[in-house]
LOVEXVO-101029 format. One record per residue (C-alpha): z, x, y. Coordinates in Angstrom, 1 decimal, padded with zeros to 4 digits. Each point is the difference from the previous one (the first is absolute). Example, Ala and Ser with C-alpha at 12.3 -4.5 7.8 and 13.67 -1.06 7.14 Angstrom:
@w = 007.8&u = 012.3&v = -004.5
@w = -000.7&u = 001.4&v = 003.4
***
This chain:
@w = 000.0&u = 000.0&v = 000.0
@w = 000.9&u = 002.8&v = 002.2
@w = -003.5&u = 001.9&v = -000.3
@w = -001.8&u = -003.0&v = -000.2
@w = 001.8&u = -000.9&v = 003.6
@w = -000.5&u = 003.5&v = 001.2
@w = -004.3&u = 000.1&v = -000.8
@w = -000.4&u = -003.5&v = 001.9
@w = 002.2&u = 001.7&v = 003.4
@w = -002.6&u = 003.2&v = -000.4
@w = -002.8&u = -002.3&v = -000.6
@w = 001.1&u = -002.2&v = 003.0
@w = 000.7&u = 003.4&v = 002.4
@w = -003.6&u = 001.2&v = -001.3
@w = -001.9&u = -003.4&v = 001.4
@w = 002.1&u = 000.0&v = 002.7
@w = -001.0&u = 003.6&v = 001.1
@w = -003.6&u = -000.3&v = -001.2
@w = -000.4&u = -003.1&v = 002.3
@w = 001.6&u = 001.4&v = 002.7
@w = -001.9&u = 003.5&v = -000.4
@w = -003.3&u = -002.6&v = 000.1
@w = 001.2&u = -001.6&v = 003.1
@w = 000.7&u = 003.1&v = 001.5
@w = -003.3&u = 001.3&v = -001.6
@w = -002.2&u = -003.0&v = 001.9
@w = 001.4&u = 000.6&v = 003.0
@w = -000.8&u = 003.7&v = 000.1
@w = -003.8&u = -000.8&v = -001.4
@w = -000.8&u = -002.3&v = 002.6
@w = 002.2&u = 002.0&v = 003.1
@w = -002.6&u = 003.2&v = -001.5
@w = -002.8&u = -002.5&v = -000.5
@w = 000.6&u = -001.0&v = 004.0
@w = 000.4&u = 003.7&v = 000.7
@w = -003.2&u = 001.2&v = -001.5
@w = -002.1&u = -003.0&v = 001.8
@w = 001.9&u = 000.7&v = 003.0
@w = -001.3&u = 003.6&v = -000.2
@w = -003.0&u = -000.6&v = -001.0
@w = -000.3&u = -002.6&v = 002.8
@w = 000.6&u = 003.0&v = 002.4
@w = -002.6&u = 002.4&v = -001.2
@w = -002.8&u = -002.6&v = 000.0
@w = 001.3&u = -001.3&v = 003.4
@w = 000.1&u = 003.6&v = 000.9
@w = -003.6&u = 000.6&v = -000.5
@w = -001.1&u = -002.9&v = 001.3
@w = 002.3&u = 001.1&v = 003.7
@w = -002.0&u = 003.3&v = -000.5
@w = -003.0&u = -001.6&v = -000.1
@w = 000.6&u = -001.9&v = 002.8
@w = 001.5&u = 002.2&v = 002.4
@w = -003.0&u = 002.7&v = -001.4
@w = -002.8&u = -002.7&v = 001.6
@w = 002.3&u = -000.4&v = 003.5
@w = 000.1&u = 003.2&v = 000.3
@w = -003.6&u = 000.6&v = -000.5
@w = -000.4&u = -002.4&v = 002.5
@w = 001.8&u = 001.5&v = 002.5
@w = -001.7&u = 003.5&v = -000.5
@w = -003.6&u = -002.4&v = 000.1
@w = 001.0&u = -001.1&v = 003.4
@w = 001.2&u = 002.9&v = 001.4
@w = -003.2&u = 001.9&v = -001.4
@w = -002.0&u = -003.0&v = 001.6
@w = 001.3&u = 000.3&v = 003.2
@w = -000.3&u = 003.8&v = 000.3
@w = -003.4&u = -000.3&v = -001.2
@w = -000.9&u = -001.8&v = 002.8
@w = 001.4&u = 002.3&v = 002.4
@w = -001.2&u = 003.1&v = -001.2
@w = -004.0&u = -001.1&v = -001.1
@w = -001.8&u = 001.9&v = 002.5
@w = -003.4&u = -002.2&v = 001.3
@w = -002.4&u = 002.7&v = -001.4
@w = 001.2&u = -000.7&v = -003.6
@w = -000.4&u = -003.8&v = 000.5
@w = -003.8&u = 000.5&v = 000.9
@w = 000.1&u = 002.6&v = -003.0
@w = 001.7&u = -002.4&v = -002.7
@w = 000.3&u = 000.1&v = -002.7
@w = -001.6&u = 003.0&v = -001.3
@w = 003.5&u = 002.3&v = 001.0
@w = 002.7&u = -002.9&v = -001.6
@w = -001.5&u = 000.0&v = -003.5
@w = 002.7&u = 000.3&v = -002.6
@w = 001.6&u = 003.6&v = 000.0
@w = 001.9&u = -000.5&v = -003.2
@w = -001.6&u = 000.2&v = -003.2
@w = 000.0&u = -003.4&v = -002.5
@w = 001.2&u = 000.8&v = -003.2
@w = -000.5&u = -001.6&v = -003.3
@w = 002.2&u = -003.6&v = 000.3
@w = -000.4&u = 000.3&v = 003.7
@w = -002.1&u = -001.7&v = 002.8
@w = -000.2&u = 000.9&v = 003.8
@w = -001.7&u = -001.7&v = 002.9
@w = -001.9&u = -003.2&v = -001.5
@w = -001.6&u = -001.4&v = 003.2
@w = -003.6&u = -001.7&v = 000.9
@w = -002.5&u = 002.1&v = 002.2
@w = 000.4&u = -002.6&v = 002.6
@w = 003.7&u = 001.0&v = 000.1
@w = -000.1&u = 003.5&v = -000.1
@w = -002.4&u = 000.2&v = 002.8
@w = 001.7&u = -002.4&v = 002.3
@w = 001.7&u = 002.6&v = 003.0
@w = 002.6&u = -002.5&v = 000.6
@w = 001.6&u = 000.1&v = -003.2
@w = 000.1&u = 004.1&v = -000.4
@w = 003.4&u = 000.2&v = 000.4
@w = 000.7&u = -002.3&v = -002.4
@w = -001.9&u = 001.4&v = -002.9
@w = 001.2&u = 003.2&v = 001.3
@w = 003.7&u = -001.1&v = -000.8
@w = -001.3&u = -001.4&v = -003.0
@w = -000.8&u = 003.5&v = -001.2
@w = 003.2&u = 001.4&v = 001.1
@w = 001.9&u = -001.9&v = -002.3
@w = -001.6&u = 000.8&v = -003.2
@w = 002.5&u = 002.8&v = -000.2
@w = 003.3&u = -001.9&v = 000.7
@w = -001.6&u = -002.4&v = -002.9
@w = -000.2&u = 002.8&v = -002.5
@w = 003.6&u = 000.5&v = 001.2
@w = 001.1&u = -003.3&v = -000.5
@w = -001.9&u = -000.2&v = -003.1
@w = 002.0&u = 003.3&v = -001.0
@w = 003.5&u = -001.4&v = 000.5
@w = -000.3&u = -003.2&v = -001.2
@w = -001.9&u = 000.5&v = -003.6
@w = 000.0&u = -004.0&v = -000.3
@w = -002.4&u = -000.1&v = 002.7
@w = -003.6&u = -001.0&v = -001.5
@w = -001.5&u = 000.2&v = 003.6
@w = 000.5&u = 000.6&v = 003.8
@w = -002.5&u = -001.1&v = 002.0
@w = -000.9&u = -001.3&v = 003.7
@w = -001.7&u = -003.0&v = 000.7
@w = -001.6&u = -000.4&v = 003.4
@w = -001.0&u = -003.3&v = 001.3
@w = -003.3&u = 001.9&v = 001.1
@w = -000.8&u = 000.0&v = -003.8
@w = 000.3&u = 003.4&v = -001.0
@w = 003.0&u = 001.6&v = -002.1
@w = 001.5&u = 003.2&v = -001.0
@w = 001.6&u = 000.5&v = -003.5
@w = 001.8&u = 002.3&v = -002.2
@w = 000.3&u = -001.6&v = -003.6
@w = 000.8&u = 001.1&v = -003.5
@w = -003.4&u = -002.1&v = -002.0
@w = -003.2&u = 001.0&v = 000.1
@w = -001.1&u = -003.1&v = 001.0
@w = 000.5&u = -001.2&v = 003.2
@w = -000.1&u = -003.0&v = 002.0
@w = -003.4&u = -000.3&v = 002.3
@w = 001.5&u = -001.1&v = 003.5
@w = -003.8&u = -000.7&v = 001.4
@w = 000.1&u = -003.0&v = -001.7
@w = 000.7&u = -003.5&v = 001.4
@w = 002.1&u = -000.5&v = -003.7
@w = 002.3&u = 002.9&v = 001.2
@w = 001.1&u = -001.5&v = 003.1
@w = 000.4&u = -003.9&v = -001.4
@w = 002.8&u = 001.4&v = -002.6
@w = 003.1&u = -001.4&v = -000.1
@w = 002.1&u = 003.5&v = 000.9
@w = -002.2&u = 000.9&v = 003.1
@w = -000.7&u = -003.9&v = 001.3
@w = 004.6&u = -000.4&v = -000.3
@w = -000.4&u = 002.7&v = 002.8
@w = -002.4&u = -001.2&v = 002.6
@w = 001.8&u = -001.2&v = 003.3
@w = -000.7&u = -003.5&v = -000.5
@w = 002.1&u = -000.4&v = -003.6
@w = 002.6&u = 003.0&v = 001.0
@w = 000.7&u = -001.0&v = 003.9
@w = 003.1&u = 002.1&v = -000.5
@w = -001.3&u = 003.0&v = -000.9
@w = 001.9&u = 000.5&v = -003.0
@w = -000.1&u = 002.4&v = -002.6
@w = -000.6&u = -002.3&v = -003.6
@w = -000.3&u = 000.4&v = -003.5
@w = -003.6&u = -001.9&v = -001.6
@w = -000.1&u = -002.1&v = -002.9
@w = -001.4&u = 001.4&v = -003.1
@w = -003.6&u = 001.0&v = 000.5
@w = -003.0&u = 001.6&v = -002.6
@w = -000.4&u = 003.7&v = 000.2
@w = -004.1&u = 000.6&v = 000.5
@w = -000.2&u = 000.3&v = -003.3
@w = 001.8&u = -003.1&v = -001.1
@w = 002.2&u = 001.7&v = -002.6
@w = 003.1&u = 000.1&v = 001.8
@w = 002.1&u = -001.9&v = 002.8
@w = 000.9&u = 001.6&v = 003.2
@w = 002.7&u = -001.3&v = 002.6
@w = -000.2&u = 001.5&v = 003.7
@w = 002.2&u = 001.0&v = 002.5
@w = -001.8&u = -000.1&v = 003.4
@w = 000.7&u = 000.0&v = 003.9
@w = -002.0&u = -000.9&v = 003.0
@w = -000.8&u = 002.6&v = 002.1
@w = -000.5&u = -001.1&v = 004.0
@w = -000.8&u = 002.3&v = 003.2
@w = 002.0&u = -002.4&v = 001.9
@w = -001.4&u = -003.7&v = -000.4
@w = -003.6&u = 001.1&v = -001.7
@w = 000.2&u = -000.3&v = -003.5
@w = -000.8&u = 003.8&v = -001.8
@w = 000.0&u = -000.8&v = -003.9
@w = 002.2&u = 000.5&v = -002.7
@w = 001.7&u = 002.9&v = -001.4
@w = 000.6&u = -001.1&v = -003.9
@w = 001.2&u = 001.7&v = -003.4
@w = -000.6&u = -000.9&v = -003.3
@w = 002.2&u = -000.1&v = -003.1
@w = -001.5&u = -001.1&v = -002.8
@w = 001.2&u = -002.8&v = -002.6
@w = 000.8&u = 002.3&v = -003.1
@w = 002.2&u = 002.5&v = 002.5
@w = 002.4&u = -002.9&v = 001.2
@w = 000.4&u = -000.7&v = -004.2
@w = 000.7&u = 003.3&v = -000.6
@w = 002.7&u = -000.2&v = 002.9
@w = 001.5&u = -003.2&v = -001.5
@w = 000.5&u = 001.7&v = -003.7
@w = 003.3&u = 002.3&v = 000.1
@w = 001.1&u = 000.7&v = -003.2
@w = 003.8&u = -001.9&v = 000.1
@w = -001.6&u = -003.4&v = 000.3
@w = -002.7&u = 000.7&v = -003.3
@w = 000.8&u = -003.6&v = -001.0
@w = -000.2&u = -002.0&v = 003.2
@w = -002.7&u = -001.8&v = 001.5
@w = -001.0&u = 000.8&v = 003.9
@w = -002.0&u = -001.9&v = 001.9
@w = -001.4&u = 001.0&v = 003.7
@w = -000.7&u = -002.9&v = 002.3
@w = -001.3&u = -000.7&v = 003.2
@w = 000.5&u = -002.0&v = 002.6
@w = -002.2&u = -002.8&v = -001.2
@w = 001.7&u = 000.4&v = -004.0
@w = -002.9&u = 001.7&v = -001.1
@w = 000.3&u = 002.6&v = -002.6
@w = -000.3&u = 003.5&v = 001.3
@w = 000.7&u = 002.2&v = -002.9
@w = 002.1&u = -000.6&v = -003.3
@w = 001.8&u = 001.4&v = -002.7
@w = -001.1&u = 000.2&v = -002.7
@w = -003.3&u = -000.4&v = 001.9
@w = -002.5&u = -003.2&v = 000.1
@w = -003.1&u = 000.2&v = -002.1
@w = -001.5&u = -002.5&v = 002.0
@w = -003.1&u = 000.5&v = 002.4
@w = 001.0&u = 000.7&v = 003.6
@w = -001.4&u = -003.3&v = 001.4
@w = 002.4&u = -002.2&v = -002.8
@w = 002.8&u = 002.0&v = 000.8
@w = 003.1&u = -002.9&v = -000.4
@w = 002.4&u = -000.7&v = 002.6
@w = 003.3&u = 000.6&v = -000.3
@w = 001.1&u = -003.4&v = -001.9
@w = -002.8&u = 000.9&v = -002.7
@w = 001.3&u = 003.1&v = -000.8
@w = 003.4&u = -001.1&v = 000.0
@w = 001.5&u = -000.5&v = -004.1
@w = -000.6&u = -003.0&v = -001.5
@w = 003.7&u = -000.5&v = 000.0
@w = 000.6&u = 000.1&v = 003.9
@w = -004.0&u = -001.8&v = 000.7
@w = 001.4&u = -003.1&v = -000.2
@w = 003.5&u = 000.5&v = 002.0
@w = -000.3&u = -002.4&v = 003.5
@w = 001.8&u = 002.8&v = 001.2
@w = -001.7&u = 001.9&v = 002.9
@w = 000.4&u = 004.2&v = -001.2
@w = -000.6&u = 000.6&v = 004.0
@w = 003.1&u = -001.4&v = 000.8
@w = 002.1&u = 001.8&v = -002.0
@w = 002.6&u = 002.4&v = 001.5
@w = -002.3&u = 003.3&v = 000.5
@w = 001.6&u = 003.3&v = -001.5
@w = 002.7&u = -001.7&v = -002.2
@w = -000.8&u = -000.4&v = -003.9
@w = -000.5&u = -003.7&v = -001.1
@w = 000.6&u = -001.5&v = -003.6
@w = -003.0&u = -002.7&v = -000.4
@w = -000.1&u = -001.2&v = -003.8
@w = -000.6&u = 002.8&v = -001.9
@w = -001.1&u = 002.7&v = 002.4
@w = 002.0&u = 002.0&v = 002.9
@w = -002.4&u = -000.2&v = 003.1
@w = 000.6&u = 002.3&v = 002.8
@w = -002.0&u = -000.7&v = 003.3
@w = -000.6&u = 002.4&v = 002.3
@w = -002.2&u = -000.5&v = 003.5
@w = -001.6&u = 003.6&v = 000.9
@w = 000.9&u = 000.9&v = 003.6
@w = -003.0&u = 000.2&v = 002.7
@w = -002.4&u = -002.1&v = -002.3
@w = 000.0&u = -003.6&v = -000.7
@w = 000.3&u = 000.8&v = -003.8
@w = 002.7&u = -000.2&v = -002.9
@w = 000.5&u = 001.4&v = -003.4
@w = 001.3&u = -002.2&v = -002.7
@w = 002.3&u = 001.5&v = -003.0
@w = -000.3&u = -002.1&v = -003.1
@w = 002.6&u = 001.5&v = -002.7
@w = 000.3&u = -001.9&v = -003.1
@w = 003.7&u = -001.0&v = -001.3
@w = -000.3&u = 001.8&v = -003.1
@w = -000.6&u = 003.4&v = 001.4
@w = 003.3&u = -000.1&v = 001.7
@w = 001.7&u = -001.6&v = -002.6
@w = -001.7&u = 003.3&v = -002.2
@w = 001.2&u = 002.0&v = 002.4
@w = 003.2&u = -001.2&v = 000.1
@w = 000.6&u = -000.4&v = -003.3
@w = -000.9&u = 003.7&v = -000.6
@w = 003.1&u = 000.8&v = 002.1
@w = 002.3&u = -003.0&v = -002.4
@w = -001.6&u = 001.6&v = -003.2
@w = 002.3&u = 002.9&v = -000.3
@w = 003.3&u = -001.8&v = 000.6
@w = -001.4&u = -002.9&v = -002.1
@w = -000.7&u = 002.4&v = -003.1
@w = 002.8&u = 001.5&v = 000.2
@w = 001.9&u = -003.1&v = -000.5
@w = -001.5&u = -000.8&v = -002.7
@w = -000.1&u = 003.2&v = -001.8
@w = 003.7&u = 000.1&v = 000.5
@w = -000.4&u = -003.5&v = -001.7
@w = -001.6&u = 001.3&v = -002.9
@w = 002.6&u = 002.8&v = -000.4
@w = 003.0&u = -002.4&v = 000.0
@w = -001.7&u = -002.3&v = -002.3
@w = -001.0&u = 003.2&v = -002.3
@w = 003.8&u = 000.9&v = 000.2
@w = 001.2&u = -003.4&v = -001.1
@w = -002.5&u = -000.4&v = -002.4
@w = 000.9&u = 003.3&v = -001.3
@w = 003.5&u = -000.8&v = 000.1
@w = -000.1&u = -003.2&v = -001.5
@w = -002.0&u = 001.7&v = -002.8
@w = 002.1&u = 003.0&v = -000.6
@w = 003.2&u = -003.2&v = -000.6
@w = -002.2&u = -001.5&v = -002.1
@w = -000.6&u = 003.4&v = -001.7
@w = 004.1&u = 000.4&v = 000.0
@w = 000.3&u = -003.3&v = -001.6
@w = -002.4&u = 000.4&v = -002.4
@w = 001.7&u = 003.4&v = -001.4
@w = 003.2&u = -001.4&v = -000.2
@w = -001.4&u = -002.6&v = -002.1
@w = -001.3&u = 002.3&v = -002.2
@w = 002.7&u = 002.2&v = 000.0
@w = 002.5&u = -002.6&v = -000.7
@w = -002.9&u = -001.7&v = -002.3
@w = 000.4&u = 003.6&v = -001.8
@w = 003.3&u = -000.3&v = -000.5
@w = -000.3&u = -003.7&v = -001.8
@w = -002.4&u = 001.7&v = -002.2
@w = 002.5&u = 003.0&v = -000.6
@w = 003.0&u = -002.4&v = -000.8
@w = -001.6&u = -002.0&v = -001.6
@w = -001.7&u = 002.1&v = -002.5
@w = 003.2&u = 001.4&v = -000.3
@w = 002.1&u = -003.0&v = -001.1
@w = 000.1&u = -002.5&v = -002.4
@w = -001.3&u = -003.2&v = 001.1
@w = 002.5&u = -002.2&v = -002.2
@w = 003.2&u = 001.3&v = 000.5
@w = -000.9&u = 002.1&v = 002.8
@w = 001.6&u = 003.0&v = -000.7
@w = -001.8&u = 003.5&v = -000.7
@w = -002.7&u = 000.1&v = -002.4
@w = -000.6&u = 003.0&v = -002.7
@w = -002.3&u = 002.0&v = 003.4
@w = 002.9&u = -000.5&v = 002.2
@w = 002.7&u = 000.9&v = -002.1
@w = -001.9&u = 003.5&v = -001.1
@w = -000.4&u = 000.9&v = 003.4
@w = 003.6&u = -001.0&v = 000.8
@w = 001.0&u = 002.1&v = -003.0
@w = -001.9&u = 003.2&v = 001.0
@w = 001.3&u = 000.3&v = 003.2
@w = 004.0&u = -000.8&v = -001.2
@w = -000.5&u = 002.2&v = -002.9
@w = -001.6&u = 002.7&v = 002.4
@w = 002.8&u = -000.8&v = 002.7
@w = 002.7&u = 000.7&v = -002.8
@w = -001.4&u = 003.2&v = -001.3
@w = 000.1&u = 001.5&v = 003.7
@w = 003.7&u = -001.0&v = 000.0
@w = 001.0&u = 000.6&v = -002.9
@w = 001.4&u = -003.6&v = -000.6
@w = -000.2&u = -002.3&v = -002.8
@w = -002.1&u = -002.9&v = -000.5
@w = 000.4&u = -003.4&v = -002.2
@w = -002.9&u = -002.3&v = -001.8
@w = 000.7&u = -003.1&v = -001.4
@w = -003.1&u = -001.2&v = -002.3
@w = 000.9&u = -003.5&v = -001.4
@w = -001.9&u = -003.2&v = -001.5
@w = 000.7&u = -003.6&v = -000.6
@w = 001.0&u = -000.8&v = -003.7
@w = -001.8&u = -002.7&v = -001.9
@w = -002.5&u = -000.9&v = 003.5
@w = -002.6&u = -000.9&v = -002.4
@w = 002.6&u = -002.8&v = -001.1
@w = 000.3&u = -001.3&v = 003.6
@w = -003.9&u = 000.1&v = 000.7
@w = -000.2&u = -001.8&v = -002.9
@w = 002.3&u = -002.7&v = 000.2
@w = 000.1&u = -000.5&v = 003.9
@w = -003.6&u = 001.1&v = 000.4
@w = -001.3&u = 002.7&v = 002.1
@w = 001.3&u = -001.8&v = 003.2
@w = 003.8&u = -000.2&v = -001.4
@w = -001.0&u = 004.2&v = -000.7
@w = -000.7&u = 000.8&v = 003.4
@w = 003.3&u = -002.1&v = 001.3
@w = 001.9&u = 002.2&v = -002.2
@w = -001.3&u = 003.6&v = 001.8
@w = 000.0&u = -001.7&v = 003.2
@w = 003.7&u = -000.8&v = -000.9
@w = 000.9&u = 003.5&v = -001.3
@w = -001.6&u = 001.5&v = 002.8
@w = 001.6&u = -001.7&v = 002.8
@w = 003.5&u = 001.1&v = -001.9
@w = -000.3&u = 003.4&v = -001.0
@w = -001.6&u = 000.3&v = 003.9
@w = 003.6&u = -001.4&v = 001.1
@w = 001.9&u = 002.4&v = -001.8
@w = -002.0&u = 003.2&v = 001.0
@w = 000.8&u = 002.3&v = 002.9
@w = -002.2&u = 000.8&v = 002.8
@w = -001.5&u = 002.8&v = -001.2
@w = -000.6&u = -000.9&v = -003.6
@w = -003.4&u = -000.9&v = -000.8
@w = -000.8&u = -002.9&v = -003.1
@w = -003.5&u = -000.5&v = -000.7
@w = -001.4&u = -002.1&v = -003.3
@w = -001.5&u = 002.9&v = -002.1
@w = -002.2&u = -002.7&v = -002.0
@w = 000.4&u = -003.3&v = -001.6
@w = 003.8&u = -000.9&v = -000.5
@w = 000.6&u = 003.8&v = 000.9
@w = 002.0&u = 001.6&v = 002.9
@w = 000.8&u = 003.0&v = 001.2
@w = 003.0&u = 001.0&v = 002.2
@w = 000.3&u = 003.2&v = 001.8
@w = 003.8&u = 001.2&v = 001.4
@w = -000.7&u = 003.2&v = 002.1
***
């Protein structure tokens, strides 16, 4: 009773500290799971400020170019444009220059322009250096010309009405951005068409005349690699805009750019049909919806969020990885008391069992040892007892008595009283001469009517 009380207080301390262990366990998995998308929040939000603040400040150095171009353009070199303002940088493999009309390149008026078009191809390169997301930097002038510096081989043609009716450069023009703001695009189709781009781009304005647009490019599969930090291997992110739209995923979406799914779509099937808005939700702060952790987080200086989608059972996994230990040990030490009584119980049993035998041995030994009618020693027990005496006496030099005697005319009594009458008669005798004896006498029935006393 005792042990069987003690295993049920160990097995009730081992739940006890494996459930709190997995309590303690959730909470650390989803205060790490908030972590991790917290930091990872910061280094896409990061980029994204870098890229922003890279195309202000090319802006700035565009303007202040701009203006001293205008100053220092002597009038000789506008009647000699544009023959000494052709590129002076050489256009490398993945690169493009000056892409302008004729019309453009020989109109005087906009020399100083193209000229600080030119001029920025090397702050492009930089830009391009420090921020490797960057696809492409380029400027694009409302006189329909650009400059560019850019990773693919195939570029954009910005001659073409198509160019300047996208969505990225149109968001800029003065009549959609009265503000003058610096914005992020929606998701538009690299030339190719094999891969989404998102822009950053600002207006750039010599005091109220519209210039163009300084922009940079980051490509689709670059803001997916930003989104997959090892920690969160299990968890779904989605990037959205500011219209829902899908921007990039993980793991990504295998559908064409043009059906990419807003953010509803791509949600689980387990949270599609919640009436529950996820914009509303408290931003930076892990949520439990259903069977998923969701952490929403709004990326500063764009009108974009990223969504965390965690399924239960990976925390409860985790969690349960820091419970295991405590939890096995518990029931190891469960096993071990139960192999202790076990063995216990079996090693009484085991006790029992020999002193069965042992006193089942002695049975046997008495019993083939005395007589089973009158119970006293048969002929076996009396020779033993006689050999040890007679030895005992012979060491001691004492002496040593036998009295061998029968019962006259026995036949007699068999016959007249039967074999039953017979055996009353030892019985009788036995019980008599056994009164008389001493204690260490011995009187055994030597055979038949026969019996044998020995007096040591």
């Amino acid at each position: 009773m005792k042990r069987s009380l003690r295993s049920r207080i160990i097995l009730l301390l081992t739940v006890a500290a494996s459930l709190y262990l997995l309590a303690a366990g959730i909470r650390s998995s989803s205060r790490q799971l908030s972590s991790d998308a917290g930091q990872q929040v910061q280094l896409v939000a990061q980029t994204l400020r870098q890229s922003r603040q890279a195309v202000e400040t090319l802006a700035n150095i565009a303007l202040q170019q701009y203006q001293q171009n205008r100053i220092d353009t002597p009038t000789d070199e506008l009647l000699q444009w544009p023959a000494p303002h052709r590129p002076r940088h050489a256009v490398q493999a993945g690169q493009a220059g000056l892409q302008a009309p004729t019309a453009v390149l020989e109109n005087r008026a906009l020399q100083p322009e193209i000229v600080m078009a030119q001029q920025l191809f090397p702050h492009f390169a930089k830009v391009s250096r420090d921020i490797p997301e960057a696809t492409a930097v380029y400027y694009s002038s409302a006189r329909q010309f650009c400059t560019r510096y850019s990773r693919q081989h195939q570029q954009p043609d910005c001659s073409t009405p198509d160019y300047w009716q996208s969505a990225h450069i149109q968001q800029g023009q003065p009549n959609n951005n009265p503000q003058r703001l610096t914005y992020w695009s929606p998701v538009h189709a690299s030339v190719d068409g094999k891969q989404g781009l998102v822009t950053v781009s600002t207006p750039l304005y010599d005091g109220e005349r519209f210039m163009g647009l300084i922009s940079l490019d980051i490509a689709i599969p670059t803001l997916q690699q930003l989104l997959r930090p090892s920690p969160l291997q299990q968890t779904q992110v989605l990037l959205v805009d500011q219209s829902e739209r899908l921007l990039a995923s993980i793991p990504p979406s295998t559908l064409p750019l043009a059906e990419q799914p807003d953010l509803q779509s791509a949600l689980p099937s387990g949270l599609q049909d919640r009436e529950l808005r996820l914009q509303d939700l408290p931003a930076n702060e892990l949520q439990r919806l259903g069977w998923y952790y969701l952490y929403r987080a709004p990326l500063q200086g764009t009108a974009w969020q990223i969504y965390y989608l965690c399924p239960l059972y990976s925390v409860l996994w985790s969690a349960l990885q820091l419970a295991a230990p405590i939890l096995l040990v518990g029931i190891l030490l469960l096993l071990v008391l139960r192999e202790n009584r076990d063995r216990k119980q079996s090693q009484h049993e085991q006790q029992q069992l020999i002193s069965q035998l042992q006193l089942h041995k002695l049975n046997l030994e008495r019993e083939s040892k005395t007589d089973p009618l009158t119970h006293l020693y048969n002929r076996r027990g009396m020779q033993e007892i006689m050999e040890r005496e007679i030895t005992r006496c012979k060491r001691y030099r004492r002496p040593c008595s036998l009295i061998l005697f029968d019962i006259d005319f026995f036949k007699l009594i068999n016959d007249r009283y039967g074999h039953d009458g017979g055996d009353h008669c030892l019985i009788t005798l036995a019980q008599s001469l056994r009164q008389q004896l001493r204690t260490e006498d011995a009187m055994g029935r030597w055979g038949g009517e026969e019996f044998l006393i020995l007096l040591p």
